[in-house]
TILO-424339 format. One record per residue: residue in one letter; y, z, x of N, C-alpha, C in turn. Coordinates in pm, whole numbers. Atoms other than C-alpha are relative to their C-alpha. Layout:
NUDO | loza | nyy | nzz | nxx | cayy | cazz | caxx | cyy | czz | cxx
NUDO | A | Y | Z | X | Y | Z | X | Y | Z | X
...
//
This chain:
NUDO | loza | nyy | nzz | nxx | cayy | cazz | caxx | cyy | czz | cxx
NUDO | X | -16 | 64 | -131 | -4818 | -88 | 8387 | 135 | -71 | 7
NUDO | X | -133 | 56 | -88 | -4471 | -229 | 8549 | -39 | -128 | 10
NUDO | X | 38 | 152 | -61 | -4449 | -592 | 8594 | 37 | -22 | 139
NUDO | X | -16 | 0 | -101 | -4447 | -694 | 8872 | 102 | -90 | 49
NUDO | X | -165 | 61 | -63 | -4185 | -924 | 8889 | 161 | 75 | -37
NUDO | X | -115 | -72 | 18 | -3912 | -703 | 8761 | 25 | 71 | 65
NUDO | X | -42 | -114 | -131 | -3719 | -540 | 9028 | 69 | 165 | -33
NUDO | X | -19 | -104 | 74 | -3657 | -240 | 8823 | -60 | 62 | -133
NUDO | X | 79 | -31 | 92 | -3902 | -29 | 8625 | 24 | 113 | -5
NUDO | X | 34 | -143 | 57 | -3883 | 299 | 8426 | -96 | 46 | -57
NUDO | X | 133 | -8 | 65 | -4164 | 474 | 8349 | -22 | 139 | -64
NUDO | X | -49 | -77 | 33 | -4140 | 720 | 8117 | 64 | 134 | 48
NUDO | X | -67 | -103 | -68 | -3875 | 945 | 8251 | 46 | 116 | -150
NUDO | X | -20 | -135 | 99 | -3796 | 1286 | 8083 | 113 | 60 | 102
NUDO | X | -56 | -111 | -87 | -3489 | 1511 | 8173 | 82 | 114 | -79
NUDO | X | -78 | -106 | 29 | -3372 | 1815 | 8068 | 77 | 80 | 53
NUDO | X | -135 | -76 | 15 | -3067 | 2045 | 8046 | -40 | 106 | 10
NUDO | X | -24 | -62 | 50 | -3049 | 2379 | 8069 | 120 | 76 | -13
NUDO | X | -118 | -63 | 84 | -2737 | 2543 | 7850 | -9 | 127 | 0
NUDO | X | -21 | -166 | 82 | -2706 | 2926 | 7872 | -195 | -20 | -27
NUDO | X | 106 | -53 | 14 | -2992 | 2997 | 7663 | -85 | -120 | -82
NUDO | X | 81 | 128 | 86 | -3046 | 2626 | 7517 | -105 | -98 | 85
NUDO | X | 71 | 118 | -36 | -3261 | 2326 | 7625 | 67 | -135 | -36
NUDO | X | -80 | 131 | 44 | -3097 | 2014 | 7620 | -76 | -113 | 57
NUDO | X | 113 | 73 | -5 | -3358 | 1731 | 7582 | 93 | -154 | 9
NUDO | X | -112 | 123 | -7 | -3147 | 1433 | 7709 | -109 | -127 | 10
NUDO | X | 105 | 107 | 21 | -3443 | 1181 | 7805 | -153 | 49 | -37
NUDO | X | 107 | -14 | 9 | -3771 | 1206 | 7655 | -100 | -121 | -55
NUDO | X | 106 | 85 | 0 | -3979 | 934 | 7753 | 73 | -119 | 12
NUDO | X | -45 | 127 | 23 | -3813 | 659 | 7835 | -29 | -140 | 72
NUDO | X | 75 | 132 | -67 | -3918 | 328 | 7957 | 55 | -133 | 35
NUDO | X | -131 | 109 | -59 | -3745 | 20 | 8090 | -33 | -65 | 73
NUDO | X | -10 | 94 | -94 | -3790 | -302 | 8221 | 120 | -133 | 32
NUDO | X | -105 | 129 | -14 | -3536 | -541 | 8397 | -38 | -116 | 84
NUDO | X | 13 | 135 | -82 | -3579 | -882 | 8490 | 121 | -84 | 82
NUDO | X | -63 | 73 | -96 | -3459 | -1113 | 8736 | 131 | -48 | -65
NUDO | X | -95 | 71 | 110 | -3110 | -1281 | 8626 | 11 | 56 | -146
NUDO | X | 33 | -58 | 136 | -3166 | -1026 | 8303 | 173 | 74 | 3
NUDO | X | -98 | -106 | -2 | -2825 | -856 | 8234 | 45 | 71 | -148
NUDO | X | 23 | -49 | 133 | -2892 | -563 | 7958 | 98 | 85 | -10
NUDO | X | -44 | -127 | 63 | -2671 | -380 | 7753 | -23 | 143 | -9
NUDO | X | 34 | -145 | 33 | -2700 | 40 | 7745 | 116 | 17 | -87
NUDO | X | -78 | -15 | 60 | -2545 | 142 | 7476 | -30 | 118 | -94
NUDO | X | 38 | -107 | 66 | -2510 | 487 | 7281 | 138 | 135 | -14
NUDO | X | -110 | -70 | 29 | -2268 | 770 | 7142 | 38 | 73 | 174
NUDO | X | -61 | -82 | -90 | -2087 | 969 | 7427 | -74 | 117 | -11
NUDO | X | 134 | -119 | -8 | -2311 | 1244 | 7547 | -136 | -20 | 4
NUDO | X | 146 | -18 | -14 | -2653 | 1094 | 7501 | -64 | -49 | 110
NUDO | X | 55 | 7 | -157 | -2712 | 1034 | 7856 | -17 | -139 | 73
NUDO | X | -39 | 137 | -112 | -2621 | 695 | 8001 | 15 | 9 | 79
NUDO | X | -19 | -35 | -152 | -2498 | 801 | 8300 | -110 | 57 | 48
NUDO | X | 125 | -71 | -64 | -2826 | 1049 | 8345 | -60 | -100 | 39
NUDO | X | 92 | 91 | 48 | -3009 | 767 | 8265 | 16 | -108 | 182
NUDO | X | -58 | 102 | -89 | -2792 | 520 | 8534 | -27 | 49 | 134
NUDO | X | -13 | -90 | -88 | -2797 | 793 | 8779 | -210 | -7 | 13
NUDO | X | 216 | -27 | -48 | -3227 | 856 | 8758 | -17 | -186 | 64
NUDO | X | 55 | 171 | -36 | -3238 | 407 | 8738 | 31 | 47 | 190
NUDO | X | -77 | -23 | -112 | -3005 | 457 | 9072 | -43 | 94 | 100
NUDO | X | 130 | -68 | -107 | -3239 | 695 | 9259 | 164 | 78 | 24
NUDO | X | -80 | -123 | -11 | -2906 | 944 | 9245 | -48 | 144 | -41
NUDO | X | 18 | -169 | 59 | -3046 | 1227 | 9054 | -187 | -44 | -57
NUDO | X | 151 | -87 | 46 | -3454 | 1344 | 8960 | -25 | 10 | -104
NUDO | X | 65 | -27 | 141 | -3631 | 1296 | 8669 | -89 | 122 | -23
NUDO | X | 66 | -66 | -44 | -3823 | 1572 | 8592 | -159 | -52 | -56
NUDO | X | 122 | 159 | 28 | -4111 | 1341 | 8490 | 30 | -130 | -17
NUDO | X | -13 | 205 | -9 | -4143 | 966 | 8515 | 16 | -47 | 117
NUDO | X | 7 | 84 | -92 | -4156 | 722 | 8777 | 115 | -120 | -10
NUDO | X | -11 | 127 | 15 | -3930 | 473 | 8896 | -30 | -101 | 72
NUDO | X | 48 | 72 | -79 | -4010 | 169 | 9045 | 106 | -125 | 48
NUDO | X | -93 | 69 | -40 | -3797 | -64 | 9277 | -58 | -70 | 82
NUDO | X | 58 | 97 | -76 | -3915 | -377 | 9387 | -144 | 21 | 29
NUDO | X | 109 | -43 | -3 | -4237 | -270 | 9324 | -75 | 114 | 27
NUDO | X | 13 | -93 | -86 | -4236 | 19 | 9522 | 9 | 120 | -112
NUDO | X | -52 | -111 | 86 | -4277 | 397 | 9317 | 100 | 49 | 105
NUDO | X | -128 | -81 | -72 | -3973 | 581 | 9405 | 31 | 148 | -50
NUDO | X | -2 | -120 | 36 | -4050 | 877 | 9181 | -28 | 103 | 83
NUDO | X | 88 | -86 | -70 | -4233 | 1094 | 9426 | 99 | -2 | 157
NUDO | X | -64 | -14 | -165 | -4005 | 977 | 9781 | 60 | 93 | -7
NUDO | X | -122 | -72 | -39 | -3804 | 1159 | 9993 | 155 | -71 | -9
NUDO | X | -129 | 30 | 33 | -3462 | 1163 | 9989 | 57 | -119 | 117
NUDO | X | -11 | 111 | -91 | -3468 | 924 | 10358 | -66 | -131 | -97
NUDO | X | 31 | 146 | 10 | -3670 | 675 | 10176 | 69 | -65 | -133
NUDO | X | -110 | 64 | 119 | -3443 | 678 | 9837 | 131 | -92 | 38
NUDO | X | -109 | 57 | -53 | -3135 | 620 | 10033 | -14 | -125 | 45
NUDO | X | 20 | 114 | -46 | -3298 | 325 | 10212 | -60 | -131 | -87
NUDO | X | 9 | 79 | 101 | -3427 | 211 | 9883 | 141 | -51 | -129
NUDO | X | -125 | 33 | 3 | -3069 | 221 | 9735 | 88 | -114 | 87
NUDO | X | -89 | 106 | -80 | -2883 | 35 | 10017 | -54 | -114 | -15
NUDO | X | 12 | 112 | -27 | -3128 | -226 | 10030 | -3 | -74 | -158
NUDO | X | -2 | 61 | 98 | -3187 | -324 | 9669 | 68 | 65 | -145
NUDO | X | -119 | -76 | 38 | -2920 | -127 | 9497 | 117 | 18 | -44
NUDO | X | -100 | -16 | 20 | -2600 | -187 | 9343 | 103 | 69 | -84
NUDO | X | -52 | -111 | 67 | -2347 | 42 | 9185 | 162 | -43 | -23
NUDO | X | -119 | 33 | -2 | -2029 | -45 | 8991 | 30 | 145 | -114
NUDO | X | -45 | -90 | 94 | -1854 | 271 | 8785 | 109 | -26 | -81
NUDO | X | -134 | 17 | 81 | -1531 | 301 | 8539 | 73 | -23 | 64
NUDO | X | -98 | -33 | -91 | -1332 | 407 | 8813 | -41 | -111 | 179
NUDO | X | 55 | 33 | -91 | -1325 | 168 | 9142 | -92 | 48 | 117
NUDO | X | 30 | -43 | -75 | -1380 | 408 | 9386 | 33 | -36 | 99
NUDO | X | -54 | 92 | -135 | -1176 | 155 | 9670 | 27 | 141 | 103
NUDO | X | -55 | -32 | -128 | -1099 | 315 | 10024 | 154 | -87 | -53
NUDO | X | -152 | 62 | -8 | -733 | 296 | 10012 | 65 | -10 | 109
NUDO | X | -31 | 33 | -103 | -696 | 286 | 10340 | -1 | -132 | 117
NUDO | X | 81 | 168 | -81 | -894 | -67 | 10403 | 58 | -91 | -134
NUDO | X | -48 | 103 | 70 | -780 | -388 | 10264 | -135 | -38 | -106
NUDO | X | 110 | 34 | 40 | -996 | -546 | 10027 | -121 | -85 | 9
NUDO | X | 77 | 25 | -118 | -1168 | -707 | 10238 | -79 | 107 | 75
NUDO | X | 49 | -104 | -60 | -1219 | -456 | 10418 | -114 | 116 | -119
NUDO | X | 90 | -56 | 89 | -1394 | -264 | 10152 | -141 | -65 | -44
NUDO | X | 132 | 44 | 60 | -1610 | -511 | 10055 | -117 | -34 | 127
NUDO | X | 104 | -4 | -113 | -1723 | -553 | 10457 | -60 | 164 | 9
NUDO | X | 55 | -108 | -66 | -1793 | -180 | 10475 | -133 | 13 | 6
NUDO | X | 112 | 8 | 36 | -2132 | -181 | 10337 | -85 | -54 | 16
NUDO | X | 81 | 80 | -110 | -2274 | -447 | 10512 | 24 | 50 | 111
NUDO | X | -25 | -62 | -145 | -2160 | -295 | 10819 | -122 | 89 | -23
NUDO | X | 92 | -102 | -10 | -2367 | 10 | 10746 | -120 | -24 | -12
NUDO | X | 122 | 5 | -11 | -2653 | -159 | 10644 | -1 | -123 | 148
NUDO | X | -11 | 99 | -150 | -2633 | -355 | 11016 | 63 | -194 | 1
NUDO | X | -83 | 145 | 2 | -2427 | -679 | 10935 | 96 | 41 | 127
NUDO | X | -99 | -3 | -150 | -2227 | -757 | 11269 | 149 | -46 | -113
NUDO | X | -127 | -31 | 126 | -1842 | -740 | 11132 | 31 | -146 | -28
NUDO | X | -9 | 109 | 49 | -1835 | -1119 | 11138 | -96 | -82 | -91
NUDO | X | 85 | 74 | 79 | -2116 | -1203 | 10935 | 31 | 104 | -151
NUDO | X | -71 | -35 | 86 | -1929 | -916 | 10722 | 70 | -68 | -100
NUDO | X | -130 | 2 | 59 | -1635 | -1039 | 10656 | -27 | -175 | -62
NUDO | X | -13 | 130 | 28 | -1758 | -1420 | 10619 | -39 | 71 | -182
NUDO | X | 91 | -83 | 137 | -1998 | -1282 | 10288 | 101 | 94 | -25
NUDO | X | -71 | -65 | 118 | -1727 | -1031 | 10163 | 149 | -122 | -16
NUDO | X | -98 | 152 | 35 | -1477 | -1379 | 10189 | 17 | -100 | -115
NUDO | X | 54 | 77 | 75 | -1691 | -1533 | 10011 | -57 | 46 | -127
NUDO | X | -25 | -27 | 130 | -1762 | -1325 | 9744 | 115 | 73 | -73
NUDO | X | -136 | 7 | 58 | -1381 | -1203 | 9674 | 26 | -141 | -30
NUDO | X | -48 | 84 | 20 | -1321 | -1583 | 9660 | -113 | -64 | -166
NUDO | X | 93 | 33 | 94 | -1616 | -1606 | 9376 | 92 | 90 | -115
NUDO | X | -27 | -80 | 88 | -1431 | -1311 | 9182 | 156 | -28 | -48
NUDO | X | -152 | 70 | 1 | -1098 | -1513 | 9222 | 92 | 70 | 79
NUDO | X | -49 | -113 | -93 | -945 | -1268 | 9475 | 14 | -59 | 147
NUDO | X | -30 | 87 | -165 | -898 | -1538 | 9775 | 96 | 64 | 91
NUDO | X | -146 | -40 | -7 | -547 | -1472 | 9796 | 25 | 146 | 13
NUDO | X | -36 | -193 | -40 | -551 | -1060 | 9794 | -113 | 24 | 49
NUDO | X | 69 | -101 | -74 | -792 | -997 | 10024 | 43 | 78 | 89
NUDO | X | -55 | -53 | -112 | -599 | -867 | 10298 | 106 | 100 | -90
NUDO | X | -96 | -125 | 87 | -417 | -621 | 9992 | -106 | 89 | -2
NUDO | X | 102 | -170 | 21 | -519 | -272 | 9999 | 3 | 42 | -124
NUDO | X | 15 | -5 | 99 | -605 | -138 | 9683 | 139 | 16 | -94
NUDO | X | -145 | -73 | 71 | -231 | 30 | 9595 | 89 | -101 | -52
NUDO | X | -79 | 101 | 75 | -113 | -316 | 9562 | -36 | -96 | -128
NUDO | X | 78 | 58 | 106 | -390 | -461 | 9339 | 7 | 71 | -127
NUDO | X | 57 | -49 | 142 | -399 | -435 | 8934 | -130 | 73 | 34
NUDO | X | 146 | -45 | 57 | -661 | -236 | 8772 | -87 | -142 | -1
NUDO | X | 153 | 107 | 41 | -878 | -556 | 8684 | -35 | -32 | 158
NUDO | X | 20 | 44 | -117 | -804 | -664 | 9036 | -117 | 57 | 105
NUDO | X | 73 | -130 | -102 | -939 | -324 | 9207 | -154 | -15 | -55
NUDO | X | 112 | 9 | 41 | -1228 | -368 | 8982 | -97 | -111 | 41
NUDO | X | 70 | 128 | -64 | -1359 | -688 | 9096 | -22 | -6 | 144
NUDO | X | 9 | -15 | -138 | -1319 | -604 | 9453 | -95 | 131 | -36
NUDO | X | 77 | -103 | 26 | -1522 | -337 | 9327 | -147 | -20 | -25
NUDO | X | 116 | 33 | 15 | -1784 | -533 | 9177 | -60 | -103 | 103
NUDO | X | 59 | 73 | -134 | -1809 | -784 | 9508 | -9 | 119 | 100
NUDO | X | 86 | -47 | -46 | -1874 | -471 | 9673 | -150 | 32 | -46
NUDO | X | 123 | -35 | 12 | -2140 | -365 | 9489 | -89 | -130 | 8
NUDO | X | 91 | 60 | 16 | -2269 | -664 | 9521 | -73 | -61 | 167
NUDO | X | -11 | 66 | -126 | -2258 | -776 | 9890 | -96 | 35 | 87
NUDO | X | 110 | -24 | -93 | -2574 | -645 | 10033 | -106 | -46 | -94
NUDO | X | 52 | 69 | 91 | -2707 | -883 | 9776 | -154 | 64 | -76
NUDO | X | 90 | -81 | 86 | -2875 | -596 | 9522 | -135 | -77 | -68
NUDO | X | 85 | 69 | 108 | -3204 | -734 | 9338 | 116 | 57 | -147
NUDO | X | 19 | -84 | 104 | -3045 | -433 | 9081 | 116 | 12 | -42
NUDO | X | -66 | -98 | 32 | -2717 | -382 | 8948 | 29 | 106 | -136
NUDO | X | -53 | -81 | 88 | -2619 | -76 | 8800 | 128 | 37 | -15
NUDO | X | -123 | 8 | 2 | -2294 | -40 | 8598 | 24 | 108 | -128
NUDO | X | 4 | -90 | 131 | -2155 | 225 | 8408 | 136 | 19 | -63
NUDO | X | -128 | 37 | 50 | -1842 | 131 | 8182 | 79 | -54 | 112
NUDO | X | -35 | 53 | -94 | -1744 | -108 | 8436 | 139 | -36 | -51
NUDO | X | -159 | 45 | 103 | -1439 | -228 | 8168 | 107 | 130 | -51
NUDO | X | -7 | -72 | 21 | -1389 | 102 | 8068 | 142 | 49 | 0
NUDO | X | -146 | -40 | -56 | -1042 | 161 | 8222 | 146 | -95 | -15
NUDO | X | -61 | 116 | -60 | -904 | -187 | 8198 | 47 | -25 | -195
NUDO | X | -19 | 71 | 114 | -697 | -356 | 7857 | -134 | -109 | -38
NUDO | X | 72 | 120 | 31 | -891 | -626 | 7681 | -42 | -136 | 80
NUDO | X | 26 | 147 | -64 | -804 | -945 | 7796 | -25 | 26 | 167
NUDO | X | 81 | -6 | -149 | -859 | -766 | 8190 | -132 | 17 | -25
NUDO | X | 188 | -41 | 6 | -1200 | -652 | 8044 | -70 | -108 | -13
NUDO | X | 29 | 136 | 44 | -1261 | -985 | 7946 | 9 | -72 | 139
NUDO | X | -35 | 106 | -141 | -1177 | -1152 | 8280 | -111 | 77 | 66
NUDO | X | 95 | -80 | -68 | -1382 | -864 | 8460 | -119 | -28 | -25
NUDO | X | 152 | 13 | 91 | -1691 | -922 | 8234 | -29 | -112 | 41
NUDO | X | 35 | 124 | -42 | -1706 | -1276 | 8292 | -52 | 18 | 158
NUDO | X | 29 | 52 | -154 | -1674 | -1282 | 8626 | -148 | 77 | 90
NUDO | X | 198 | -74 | -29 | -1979 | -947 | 8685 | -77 | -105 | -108
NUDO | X | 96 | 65 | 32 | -2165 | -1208 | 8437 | -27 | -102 | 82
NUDO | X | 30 | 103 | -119 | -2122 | -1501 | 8641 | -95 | 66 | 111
NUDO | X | 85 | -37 | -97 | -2240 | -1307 | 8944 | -128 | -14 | -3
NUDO | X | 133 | -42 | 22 | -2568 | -1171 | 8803 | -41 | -132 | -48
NUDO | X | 55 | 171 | 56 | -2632 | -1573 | 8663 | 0 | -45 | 148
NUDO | X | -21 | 110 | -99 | -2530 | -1715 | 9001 | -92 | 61 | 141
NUDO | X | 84 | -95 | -89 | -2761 | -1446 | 9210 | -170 | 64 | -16
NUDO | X | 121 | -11 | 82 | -3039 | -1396 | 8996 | -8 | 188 | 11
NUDO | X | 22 | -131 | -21 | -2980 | -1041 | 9016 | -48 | 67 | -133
NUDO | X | 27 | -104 | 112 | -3100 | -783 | 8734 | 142 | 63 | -50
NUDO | X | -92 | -83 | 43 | -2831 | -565 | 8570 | -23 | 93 | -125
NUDO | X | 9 | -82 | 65 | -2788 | -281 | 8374 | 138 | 73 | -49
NUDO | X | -181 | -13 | 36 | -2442 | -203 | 8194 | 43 | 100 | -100
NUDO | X | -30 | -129 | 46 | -2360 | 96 | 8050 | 146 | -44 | -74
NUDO | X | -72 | 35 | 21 | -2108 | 18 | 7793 | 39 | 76 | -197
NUDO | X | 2 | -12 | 118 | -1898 | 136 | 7455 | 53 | -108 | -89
NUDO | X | -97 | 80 | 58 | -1759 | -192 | 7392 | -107 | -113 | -87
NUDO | X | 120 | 121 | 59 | -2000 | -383 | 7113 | 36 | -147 | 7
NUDO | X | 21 | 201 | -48 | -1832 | -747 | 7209 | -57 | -12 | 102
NUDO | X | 101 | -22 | -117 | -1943 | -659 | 7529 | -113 | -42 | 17
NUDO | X | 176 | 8 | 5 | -2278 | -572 | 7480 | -26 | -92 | -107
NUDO | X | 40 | 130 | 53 | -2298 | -869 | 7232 | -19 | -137 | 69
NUDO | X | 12 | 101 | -149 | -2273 | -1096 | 7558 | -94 | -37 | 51
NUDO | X | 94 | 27 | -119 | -2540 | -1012 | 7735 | -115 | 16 | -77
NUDO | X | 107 | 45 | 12 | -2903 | -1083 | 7713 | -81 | 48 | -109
NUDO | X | 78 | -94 | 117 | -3020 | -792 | 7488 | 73 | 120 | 37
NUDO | X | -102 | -131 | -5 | -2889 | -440 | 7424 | -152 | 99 | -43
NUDO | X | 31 | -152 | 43 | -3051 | -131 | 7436 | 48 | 121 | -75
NUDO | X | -37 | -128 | 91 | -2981 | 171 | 7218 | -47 | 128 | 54
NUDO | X | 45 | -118 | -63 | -3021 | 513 | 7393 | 58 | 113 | -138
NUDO | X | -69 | -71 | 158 | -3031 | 784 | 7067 | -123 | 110 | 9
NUDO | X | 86 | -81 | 28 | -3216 | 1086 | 7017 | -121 | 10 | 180
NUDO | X | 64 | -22 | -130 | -3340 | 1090 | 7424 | -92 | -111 | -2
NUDO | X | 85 | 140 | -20 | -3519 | 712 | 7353 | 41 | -82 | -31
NUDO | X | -66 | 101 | 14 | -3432 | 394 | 7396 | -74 | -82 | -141
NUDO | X | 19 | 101 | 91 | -3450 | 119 | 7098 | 56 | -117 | -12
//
């Protein structure tokens, strides 16, 4: 059984590969609970399916068994209308790579997403103001991405994902791209968040100071976590 206060439950998910003429047994059986304000380590060689893994949590891609559960709700079995609407609303997504609109300021990026989920553009822009000014980014909001550092782009990256205020985030080598001491500034500041929001998290990471940070670490090895 799922607790019920954790806004993110896996229930044993299974997914396989197929290679030509192989089977490629990437999850088998895996299980997962995240709590409120919880922000866990994923951690595991290159190839054994973190991203699958981030991607099934993330209601992006189909387990071919297991259930997940979001905010209580199963989400194994929906359609693809009620995933999407279970994504936007309790949902967040930070990758290696920013992913910025380079055409919108950063600001502007971080209002888009409230827009879509029905924020009027001034109750936007107050809430993406206000969380660029949490990520230290006061001062470059009105810069479009081409002028911002890497760490910079990244943090306007992670106050988007955060701005339709996720129960969930999911992050997959969020440092990944960035020197040290930016990975280090970056890290803090997605920790702060998830402390100052009570949000969940989930962090996909190869960096063991990293994942020595946060709350507990998972081990994904042989298609099960430990």
């Amino acid at each position: 059984m799922s607790d019920p206060l954790c806004p993110l439950s896996l229930r044993d998910i299974k997914r396989t590969f197929i290679q030509g003429d192989r089977r490629l047994e990437v999850l088998r059986g895996v299980s997962l609970d995240l709590r409120p304000g919880e922000i866990v380590a994923l951690v595991g060689q290159s190839g054994s399916g973190k991203s699958t893994l981030l991607h099934i949590a993330g209601l992006l891609e189909r387990p071919d068994e297991g259930d997940i559960i979001v905010d209580g709700k199963s989400a194994g079995a929906a359609g693809d209308r009620e995933r999407t609407a279970l994504r936007r609303r309790f949902l967040g997504f930070v990758y290696q790579y920013h992913h910025l609109l380079p055409e919108f300021s950063a600001i502007e990026n971080v209002m888009l997403p409230q827009m879509l989920n029905g924020r009027s553009r001034g109750q936007a822009r107050s809430r993406a103001a206000e969380l660029l000014a949490m990520v230290q980014l006061k001062d470059r909001s009105d810069h479009r991405p081409g002028r911002l550092s890497g760490g910079e782009q990244q943090r306007v990256a992670i106050a988007r994902a955060v701005a339709n205020a996720p129960r969930v985030l999911l992050a997959d080598e969020p440092t990944g791209n960035l020197d040290a001491a930016t990975a280090d500034t970056v890290f803090r500041q997605l920790l702060s968040l998830v402390r100052d929001t009570g949000m969940a998290a989930l962090v996909a990471t190869h960096n063991p100071d990293l994942a020595a940070r946060m709350d507990r670490t998972v081990t994904l090895k042989d298609g099960g976590l430990s």
